[in-house]
C-alpha positions as CSV (number, residue, x, y, z in Angstrom):
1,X,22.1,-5.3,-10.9
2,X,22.1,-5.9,-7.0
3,X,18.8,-4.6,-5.2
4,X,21.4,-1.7,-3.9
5,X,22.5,-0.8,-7.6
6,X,18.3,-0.6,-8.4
7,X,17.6,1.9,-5.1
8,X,20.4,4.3,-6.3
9,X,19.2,4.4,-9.8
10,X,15.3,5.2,-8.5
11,X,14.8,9.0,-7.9
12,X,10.9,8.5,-6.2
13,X,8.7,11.1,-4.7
14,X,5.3,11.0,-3.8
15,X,2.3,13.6,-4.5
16,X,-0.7,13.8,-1.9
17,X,-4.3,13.6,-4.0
18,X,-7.5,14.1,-2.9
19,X,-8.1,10.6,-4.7
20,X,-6.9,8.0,-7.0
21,X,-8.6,8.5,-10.1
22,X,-9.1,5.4,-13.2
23,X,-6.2,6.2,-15.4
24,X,-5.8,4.5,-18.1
25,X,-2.1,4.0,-16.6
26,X,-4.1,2.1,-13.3
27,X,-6.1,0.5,-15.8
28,X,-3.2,-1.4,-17.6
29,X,-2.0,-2.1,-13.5
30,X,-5.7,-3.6,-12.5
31,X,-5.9,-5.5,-16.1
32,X,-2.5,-7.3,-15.4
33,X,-3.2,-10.8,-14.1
34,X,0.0,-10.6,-11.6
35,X,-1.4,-7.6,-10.3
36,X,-5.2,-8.0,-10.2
37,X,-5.1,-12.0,-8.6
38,X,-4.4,-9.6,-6.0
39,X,-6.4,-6.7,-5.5
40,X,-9.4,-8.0,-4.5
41,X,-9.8,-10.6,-2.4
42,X,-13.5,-12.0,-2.8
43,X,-15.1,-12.7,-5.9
44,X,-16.7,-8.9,-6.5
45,X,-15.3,-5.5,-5.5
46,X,-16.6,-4.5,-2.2
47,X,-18.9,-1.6,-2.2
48,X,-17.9,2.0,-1.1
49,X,-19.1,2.8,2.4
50,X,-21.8,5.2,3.1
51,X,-20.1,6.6,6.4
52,X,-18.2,10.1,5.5
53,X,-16.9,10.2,8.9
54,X,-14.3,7.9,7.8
55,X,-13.4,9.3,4.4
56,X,-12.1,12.2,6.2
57,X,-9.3,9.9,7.1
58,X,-8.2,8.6,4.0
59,X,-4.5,10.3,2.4
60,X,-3.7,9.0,-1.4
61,X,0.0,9.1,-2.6
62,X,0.3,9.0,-6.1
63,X,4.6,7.4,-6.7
64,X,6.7,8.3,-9.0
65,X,10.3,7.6,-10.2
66,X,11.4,10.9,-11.7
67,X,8.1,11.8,-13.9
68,X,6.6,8.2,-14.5
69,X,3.6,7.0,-12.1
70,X,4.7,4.2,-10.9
71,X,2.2,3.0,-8.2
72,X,-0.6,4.1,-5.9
73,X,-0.8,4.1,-2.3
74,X,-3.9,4.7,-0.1
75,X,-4.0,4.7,4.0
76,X,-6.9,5.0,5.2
77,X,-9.1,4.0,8.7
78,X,-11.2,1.0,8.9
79,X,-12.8,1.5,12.0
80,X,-13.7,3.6,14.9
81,X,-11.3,1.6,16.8
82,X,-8.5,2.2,14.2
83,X,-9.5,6.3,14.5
84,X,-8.8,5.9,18.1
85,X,-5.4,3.7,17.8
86,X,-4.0,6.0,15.3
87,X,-3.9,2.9,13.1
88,X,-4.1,2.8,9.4
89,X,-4.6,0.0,7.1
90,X,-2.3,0.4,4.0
91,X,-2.8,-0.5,0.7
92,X,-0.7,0.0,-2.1
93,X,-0.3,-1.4,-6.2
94,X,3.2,-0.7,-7.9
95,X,3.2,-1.0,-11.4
96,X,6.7,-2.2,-11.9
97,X,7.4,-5.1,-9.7
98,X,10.4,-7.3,-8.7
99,X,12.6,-3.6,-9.1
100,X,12.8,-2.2,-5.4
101,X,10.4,0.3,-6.3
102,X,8.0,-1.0,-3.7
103,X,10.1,-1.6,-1.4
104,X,11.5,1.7,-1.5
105,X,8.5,3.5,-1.6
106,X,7.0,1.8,1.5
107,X,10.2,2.7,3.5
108,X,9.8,6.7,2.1
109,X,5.9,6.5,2.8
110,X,6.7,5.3,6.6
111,X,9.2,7.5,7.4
112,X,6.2,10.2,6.2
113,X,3.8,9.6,7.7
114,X,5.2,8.1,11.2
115,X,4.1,11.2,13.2
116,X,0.3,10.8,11.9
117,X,-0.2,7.2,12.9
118,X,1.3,4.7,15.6
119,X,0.6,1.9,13.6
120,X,0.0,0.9,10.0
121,X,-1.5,-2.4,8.5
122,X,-1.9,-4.9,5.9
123,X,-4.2,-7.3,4.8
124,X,-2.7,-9.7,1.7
125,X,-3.4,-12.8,0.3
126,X,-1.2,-15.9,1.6
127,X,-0.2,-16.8,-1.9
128,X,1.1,-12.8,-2.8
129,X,5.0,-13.8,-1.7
130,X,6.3,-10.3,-3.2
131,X,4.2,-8.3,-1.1
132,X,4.9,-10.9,2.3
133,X,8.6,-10.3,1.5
134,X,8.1,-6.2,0.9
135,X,6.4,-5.9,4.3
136,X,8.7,-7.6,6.1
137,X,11.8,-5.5,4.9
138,X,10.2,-2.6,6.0
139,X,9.3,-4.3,9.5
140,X,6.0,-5.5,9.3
141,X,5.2,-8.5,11.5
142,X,2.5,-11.1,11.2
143,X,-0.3,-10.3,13.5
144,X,-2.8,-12.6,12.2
145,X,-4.7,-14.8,9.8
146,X,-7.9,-14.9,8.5
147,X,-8.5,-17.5,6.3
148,X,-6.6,-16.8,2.5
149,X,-5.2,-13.6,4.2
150,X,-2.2,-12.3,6.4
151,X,-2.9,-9.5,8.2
152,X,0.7,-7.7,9.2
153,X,1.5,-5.1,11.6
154,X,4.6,-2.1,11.9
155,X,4.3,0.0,14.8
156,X,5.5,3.4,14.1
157,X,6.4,4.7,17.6
């Protein structure tokens, strides 16, 4: 089935949460070794910040195909800097990979949300090919590297 064949078959939507909660759905996604060699990128999950000013700033898209969760996304600000850019960092987990769904939602989540930001980002590991090749179907450029990680950049505007 040609990556064409796959988009027409997908019927995705996306609902707005106040947060992602622990399913046992997300857990299965975090368990999965092709998924969580990804996730996080030192050797401990970094801590939640104390500052509320920035949680104010956060949007959580729950996607679905039809009625089956398929993936999480969460943009968010980093910075005081990125409040004043209109820039949000961008992190997503798809359940189902190596389908278009991805790829797919990321172009629907753009189109979204391009009058809320002028700029979105990414931070990835080198080695995560899938997600290098996602990004830059959808337009996302190679701003920088720090060390393991890429950090890519679509401007929205």
């Amino acid at each position: 089935m040609s990556a064409f064949q796959k988009e027409l078959s997908m019927d995705l939507n996306f609902k707005e949460t106040d947060q992602i909660n622990y399913t046992s759905q997300r857990k299965e996604w975090i368990e999965d070794p092709e998924i969580n060699k990804y996730i996080y990128f030192q050797e401990t999950r970094p801590e939640q910040k104390d500052s509320n000013a920035l949680t104010d700033f956060q949007r959580y898209y729950e996607v679905y195909d039809r009625d089956k969760l398929v993936g999480d996304i969460k943009i968010f600000y980093e910075t005081e800097t990125d409040i004043l850019q209109k820039r949000g960092q961008l992190l997503m987990i798809i359940g189902e990979r190596n389908n278009g769904i991805g790829t797919t939602a990321l172009k629907m989540l753009l189109e979204k949300i391009k009058n809320s930001y002028n700029s979105v980002y990414c931070q990835i590991l080198k080695s995560n090919l899938a997600s290098l090749k996602m990004l830059k179907n959808n337009g996302f450029q190679i701003e920088g590297i720090d060390g393991e990680e890429l950090i890519l950049t679509k401007n929205l505007n």
